[in-house]
C-alpha positions in Angstrom: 0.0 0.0 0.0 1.4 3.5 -0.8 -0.2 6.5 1.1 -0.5 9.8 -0.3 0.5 12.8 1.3 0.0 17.1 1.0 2.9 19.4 1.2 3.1 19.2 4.8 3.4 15.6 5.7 -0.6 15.5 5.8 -2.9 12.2 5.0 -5.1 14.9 2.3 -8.7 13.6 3.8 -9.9 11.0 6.4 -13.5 10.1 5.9 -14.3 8.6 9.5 -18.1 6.8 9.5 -20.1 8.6 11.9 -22.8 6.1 12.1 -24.5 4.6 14.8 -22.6 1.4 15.2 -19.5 3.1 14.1 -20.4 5.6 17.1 -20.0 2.6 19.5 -17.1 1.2 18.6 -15.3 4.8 19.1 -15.3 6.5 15.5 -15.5 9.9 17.0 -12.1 9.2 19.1 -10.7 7.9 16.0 -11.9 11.4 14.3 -10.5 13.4 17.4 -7.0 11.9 17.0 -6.4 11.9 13.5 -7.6 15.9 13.6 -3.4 16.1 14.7 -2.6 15.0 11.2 -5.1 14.9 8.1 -8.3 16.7 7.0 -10.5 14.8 8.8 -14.5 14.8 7.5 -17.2 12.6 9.7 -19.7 11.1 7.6 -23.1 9.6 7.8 -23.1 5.6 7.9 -20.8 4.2 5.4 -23.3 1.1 5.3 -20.4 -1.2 6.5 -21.7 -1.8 10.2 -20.2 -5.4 10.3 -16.9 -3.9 9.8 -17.2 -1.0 12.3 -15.4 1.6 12.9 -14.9 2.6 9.2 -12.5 5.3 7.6 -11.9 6.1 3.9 -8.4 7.5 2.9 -8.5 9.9 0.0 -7.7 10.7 -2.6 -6.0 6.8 -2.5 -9.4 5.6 -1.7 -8.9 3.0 0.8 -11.5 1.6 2.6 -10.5 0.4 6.4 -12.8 -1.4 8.6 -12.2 -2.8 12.3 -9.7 0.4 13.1 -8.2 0.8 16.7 -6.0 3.8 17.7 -2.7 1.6 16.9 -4.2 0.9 13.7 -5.1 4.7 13.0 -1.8 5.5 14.5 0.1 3.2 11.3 -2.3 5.4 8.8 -1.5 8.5 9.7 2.0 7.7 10.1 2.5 5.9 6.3 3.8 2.8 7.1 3.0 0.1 5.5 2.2 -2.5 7.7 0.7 -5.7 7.8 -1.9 -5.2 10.4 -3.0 -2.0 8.1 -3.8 -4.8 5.2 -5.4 -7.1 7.2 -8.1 -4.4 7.8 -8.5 -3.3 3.9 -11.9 -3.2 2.7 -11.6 -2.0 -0.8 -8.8 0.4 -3.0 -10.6 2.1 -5.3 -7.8 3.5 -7.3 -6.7 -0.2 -7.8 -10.2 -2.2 -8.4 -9.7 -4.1 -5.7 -12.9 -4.3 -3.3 -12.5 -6.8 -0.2 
């Protein structure tokens, strides 16, 4: 996985589900944090409840489902990491929906 980055070392945009179910499992922490390093935008349900939370990372387009703070953490930080992959839903710039 390759992340994109602004000029400043920024993720461009994190869409974080703002659903219910995504509510409970601590999206809005998961908003709160990444605020520190990306364009952050909460959205209404992302219809993916099973997999909640849920974040979208644009302009890549990955879809993340399950994430934790560490996992956030990995994001916002680039690396490439296999816990990151295990949680892929979909890469829409590459086809590839989980």
């Amino acid at each position: 996985m390759h992340w994109e980055y602004d000029g400043e070392g920024r993720a461009r945009r994190l869409v974080v589900c703002a659903g219910l179910r995504c509510r409970w499992k601590g999206s809005r922490a998961l908003a709160r944090r990444a605020k520190a390093s990306a364009a952050v935008v909460e959205s209404q349900c992302l219809g993916l409840c099973p997999k909640a939370p849920v974040v979208v990372l644009y302009p890549r387009g990955l879809w993340l489902g399950c994430m934790t703070r560490e996992a956030l953490d990995l994001l916002m930080e680039g690396t490439v990491d296999p816990r990151l992959r295990a949680k892929l839903l979909g890469d829409l710039r590459n086809g590839y929906e989980g």
